[in-house]
C-alpha positions in Angstrom: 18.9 42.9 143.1 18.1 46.0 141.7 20.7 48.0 143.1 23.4 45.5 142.9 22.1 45.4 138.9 22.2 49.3 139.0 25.6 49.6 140.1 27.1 47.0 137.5 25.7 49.0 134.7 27.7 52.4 135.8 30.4 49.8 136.3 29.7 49.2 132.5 29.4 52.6 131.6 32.4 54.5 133.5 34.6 51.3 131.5 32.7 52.1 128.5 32.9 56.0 128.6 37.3 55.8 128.9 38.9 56.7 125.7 40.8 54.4 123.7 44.0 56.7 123.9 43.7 56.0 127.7 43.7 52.5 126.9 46.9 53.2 125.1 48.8 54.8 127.8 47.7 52.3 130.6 49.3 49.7 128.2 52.5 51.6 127.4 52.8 52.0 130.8 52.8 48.7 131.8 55.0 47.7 128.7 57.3 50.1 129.9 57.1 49.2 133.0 58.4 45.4 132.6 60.5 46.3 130.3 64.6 47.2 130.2 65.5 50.8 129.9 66.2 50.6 126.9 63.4 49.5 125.6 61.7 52.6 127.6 62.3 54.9 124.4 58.8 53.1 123.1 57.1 55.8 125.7 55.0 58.7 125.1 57.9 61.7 124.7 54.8 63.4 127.3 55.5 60.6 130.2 59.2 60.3 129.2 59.5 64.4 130.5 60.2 65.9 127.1 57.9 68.9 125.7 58.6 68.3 122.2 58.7 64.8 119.8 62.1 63.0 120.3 63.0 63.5 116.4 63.1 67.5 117.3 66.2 66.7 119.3 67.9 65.1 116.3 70.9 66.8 115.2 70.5 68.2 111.2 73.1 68.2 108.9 75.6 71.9 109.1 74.9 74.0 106.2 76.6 74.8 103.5 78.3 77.9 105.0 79.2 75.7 108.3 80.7 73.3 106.4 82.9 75.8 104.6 83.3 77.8 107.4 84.8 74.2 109.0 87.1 73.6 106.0 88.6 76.7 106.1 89.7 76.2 109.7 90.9 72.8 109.0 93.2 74.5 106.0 93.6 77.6 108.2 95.6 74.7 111.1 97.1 72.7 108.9 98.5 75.4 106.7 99.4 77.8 110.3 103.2 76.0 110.7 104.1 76.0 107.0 102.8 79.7 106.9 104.8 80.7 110.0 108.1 78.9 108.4 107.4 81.0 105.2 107.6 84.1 107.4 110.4 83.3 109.2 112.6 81.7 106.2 111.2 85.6 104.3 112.6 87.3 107.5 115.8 85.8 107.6 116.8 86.7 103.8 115.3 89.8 103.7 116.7 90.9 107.1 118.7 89.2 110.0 120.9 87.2 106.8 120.3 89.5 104.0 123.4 87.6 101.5 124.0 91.1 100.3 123.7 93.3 103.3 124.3 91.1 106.1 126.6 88.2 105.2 128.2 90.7 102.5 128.3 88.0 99.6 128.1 89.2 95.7 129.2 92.2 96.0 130.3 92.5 92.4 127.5 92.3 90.7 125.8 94.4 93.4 128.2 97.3 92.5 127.8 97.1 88.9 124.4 96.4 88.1 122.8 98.7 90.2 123.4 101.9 87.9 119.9 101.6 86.9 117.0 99.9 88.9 115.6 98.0 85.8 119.3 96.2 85.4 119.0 95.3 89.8 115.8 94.1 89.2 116.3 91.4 86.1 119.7 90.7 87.8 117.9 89.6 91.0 114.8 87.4 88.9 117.5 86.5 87.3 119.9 85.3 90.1 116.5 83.6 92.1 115.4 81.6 89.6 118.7 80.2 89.4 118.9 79.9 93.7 115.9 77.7 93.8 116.2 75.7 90.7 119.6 74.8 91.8 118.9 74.4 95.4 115.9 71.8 94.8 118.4 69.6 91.9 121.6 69.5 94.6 118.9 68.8 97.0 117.7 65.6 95.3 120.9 64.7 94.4 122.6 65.3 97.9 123.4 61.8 98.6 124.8 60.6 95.3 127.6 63.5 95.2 130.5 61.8 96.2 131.7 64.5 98.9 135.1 64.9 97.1 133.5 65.8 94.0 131.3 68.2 95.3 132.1 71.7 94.4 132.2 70.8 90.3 128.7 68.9 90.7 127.4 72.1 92.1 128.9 74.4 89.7 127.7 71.9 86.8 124.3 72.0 88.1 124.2 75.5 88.7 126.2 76.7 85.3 123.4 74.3 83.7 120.2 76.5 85.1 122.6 79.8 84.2 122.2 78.5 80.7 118.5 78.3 80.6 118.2 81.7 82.4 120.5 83.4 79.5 119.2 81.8 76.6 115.9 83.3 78.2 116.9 86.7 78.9 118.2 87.0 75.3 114.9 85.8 73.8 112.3 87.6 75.8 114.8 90.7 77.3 117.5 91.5 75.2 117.7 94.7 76.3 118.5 93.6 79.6 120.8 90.8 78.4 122.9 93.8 76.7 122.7 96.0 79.9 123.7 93.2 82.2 127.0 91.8 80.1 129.1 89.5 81.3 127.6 89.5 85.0 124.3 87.5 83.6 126.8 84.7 83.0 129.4 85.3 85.8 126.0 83.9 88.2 128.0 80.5 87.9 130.3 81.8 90.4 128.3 83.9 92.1 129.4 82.8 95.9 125.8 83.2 97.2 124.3 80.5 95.2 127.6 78.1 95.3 127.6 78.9 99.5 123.4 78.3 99.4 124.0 74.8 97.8 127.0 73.8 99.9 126.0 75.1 103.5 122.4 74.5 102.8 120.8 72.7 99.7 123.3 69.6 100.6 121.8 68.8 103.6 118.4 69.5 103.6 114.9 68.1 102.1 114.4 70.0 98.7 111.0 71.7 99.8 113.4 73.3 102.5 115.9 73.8 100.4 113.9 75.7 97.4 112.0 77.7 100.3 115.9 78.7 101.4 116.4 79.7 97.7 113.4 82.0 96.9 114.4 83.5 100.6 117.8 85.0 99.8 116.7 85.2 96.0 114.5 88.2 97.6 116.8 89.5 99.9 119.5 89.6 97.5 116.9 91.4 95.2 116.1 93.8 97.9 119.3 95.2 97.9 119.9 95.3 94.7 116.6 97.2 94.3 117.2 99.7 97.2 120.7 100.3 95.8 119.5 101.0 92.2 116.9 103.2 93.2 119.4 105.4 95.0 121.8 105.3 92.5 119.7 105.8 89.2 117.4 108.8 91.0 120.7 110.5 92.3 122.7 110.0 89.9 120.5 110.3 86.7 117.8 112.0 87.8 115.1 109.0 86.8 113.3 105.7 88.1 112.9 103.0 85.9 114.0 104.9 82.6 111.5 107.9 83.3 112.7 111.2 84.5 112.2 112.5 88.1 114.8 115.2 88.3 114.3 117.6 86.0 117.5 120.2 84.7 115.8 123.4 86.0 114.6 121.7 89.4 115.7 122.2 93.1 117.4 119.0 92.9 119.8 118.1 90.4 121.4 114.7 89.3 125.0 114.0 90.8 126.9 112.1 88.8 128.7 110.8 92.0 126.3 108.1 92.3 126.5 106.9 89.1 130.4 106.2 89.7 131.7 103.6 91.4 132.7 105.8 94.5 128.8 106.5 95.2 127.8 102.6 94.7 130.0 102.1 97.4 128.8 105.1 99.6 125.2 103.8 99.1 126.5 100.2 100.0 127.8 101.5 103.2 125.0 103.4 104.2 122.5 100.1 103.1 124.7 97.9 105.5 124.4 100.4 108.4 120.6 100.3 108.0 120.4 96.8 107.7 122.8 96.0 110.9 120.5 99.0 112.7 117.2 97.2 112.0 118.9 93.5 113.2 120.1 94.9 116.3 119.0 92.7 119.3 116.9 95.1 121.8 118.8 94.5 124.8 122.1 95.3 126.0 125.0 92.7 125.9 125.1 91.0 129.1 128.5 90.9 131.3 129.9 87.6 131.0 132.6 88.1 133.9 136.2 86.9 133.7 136.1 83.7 135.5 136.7 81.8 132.1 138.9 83.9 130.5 142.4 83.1 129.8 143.6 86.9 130.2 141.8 87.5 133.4 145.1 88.4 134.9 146.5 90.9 133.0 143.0 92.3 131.7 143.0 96.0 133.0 138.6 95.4 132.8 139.0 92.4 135.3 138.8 95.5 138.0 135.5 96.8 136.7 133.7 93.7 136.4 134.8 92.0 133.1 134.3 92.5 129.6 131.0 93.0 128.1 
């Protein structure tokens, strides 16, 4: 009796000697046990594997500098197509369909204006602000023009933004409006912006449009620049009214390209440049004379056709 009595009490005291957080597991464990999986996240985070509380795996909030750092690649995606039709639209009227040096259009005021580079320069701000104004107005309007009325609505339009530019240049520049003369007005007819609005501006959207305008508005500036550089540090000896070439110096002015002779030697020598820079980087492929209607009598039909 004794020993039986004896071994109840160490009984007694290994049950009385367990911790209460023992207790606690045991009955997590069986919780967990009977339970679905997910009500399993009730677990210890030691029994459940992890090192570390659950809340350390929770994902903060990005910084400020990741979250701008996000936004600017957001803009930096949505803005990567508009920025590479910028480019291209720039390329096209600076380059591959400068209006001046490529397509050959406005000649006139190219060869008079350009005596001096100040006079290219307001003629082609001048001339741009009138290309987009115009294009984005006969853009809008491009499907209430009746198509046999056309050509005055355009000229209207533009002879309207032609009117603003001038009474503009004679408040602000009147300088310029005196060395320009009749050719700041003569932009009605200039046959860049009238071809723009007709092969362009009336049939597309007037963002596209507008973005067409400001392109050959700075290529036809371009040129005009380049030319009155040449002509006004050649011919005059300055840049942009302030004198380069000096009487006494190694190089004096010639009066040659201040004359009508040397705008057109400089215009010549600005086209070759410009078609030299277009040039494709290949060589023209043989097309052969199977479709060609003078196959026959074509002396090059022996050497493998035309090229």
């Amino acid at each position: 009796m004794a020993k039986k009595t004896i071994s109840m009490g160490r009984n007694a005291s290994h049950h009385s000697e367990q911790s209460p957080v023992s207790e606690a597991h045991r009955g997590v464990e069986r919780i967990s046990s009977d339970s679905s999986p997910e009500e399993s996240v009730d677990m210890p985070y030691e029994e459940q594997g992890m090192t570390e509380n659950p809340a350390c795996y929770i994902e903060a909030e990005p910084s400020a500098d990741e979250q701008g750092e996000a936004t600017n690649q957001a803009v930096s995606q949505a803005a990567g197509p508009a920025l590479k039709l910028f480019q291209s639209e720039m390329k096209r009227g600076l380059l591959t369909e400068n209006p001046v040096l490529r397509l050959v259009l406005g000649t006139c005021p190219t060869l008079a204006v350009t005596t001096a580079a100040s006079n290219a320069v307001g003629m082609g701000i001048a001339a741009t602000l009138v290309l987009i104004c115009s294009n984005t107005v006969i853009s809008l309007m491009r499907h209430i023009i009746p198509d046999k009325a056309r050509i005055p609505a355009y000229i209207t339009v533009i002879a309207s933004f032609v009117s603003v530019v001038q009474m503009l240049v004679k408040a602000y520049a009147p300088a310029l409006d005196e060395s320009l003369g009749i050719y700041l007005p003569l932009i009605v007819v200039n046959c860049i912006i009238l071809g723009r609005a007709e092969m362009y501006a009336s049939k597309h959207a007037p963002l596209a449009s507008a973005l067409d305008g400001l392109a050959m508005g700075v290529g036809f500036t371009a040129a005009l620049l380049c030319m009155g550089i040449v002509r006004e540090l050649l011919g005059a000896g300055s840049l942009f009214g302030h004198e380069i070439l000096s009487e006494g110096g190694f190089l004096q002015p010639i009066l040659f390209f201040s004359l009508a002779p040397g705008g057109f030697f400089v215009f010549g020598l600005l086209i070759a440049a410009a078609n030299r820079l277009s040039r494709e980087n290949h060589l023209p492929v043989r097309t052969g004379c199977g479709d060609c209607p003078a196959a026959a009598t074509c002396s090059m039909s022996d050497k493998g056709g035309c090229r």
